[in-house]
N, C-alpha and C positions, 0 to 999 in steps of 0.2 A: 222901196225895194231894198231887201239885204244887200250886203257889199261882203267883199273878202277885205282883212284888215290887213293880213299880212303871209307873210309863208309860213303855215304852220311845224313845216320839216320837210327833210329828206331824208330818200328813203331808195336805197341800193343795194344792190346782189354782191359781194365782195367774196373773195375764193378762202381767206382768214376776218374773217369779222372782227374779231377780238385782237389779232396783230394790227388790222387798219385803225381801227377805235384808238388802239393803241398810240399809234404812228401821230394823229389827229394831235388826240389828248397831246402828246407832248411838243408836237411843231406850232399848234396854234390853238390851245385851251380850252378845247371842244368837252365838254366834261366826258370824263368813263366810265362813269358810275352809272346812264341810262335816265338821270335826272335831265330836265329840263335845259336847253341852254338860252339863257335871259341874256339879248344881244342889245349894244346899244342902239340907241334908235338913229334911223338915220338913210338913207337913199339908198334900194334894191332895186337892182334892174330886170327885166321879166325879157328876155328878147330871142324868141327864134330866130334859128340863122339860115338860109337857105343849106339844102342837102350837096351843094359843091361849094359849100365855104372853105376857104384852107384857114380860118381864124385859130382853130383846135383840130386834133388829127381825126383824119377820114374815119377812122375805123371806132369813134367814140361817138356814139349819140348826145351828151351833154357833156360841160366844165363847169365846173366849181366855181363861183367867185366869190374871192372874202373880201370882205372891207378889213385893212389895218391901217396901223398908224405905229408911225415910224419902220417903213420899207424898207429904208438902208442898214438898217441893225437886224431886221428880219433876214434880208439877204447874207447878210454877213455872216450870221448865226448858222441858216443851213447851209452855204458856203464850206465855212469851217468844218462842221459836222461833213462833207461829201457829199452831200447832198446837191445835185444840178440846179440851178438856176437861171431861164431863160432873161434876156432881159432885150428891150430891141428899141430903139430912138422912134420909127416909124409906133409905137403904139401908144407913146408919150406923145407925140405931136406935138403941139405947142404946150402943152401941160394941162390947160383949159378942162380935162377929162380927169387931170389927174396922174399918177404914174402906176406904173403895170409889172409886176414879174412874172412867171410862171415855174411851178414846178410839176412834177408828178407823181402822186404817191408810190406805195411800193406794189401794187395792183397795176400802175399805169395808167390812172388816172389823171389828165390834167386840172390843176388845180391855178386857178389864177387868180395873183396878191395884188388888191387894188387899193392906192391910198388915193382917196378923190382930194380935189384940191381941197386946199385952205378957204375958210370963209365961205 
């Protein structure tokens, strides 16, 4: 039987296309150019949430998650730039998952910065 290998893309209605791509491009290296983005390999999570989750806000049908590496310079960077960043003890847990941020693009989108653990 065929399989799916992977996520081939996303694919979203945005109010400025070209200011979001933008916004992307430069907070987390999404290419702009329309070219392909070649991600490292490595654990994506597939997971519906029930329709009264408060995980991400009511009024958004999906979130974003990226995988990074090195979080606390990530934060720091959109920090400094003014850019909000959520951060909460409760989504780190014991860390076992990893550590978590969130931000929002400038659409209002939530986007959430995920470094999974070590090893």
């Amino acid at each position: 039987m065929a399989k799916v290998t992977g996520i081939g893309g996303l694919f979203f209605r945005a109010q400025d296309p070209a200011a979001l791509l933008a916004w992307y491009g430069h907070w987390f290296g999404m290419p702009t150019d329309g070219a392909p983005w070649v991600q490292d390999a490595g654990p994506t999570v597939f997971a519906p949430f029930k329709a009264t989750s408060d995980y991400f806000p009511a009024d958004r049908q999906w979130m974003l998650n990226l995988r990074v590496e090195g979080l606390a310079a990530m934060i720091a960077a959109l920090r400094a730039a003014g850019i909000a960043v959520e951060t909460r003890a409760d989504w780190d847990g014991d860390g076992s998952y990893g550590h978590f941020a969130r931000v929002h693009d400038p659409e209002g989108n939530p986007v959430e910065l995920w470094e999974p653990p070590q090893g």
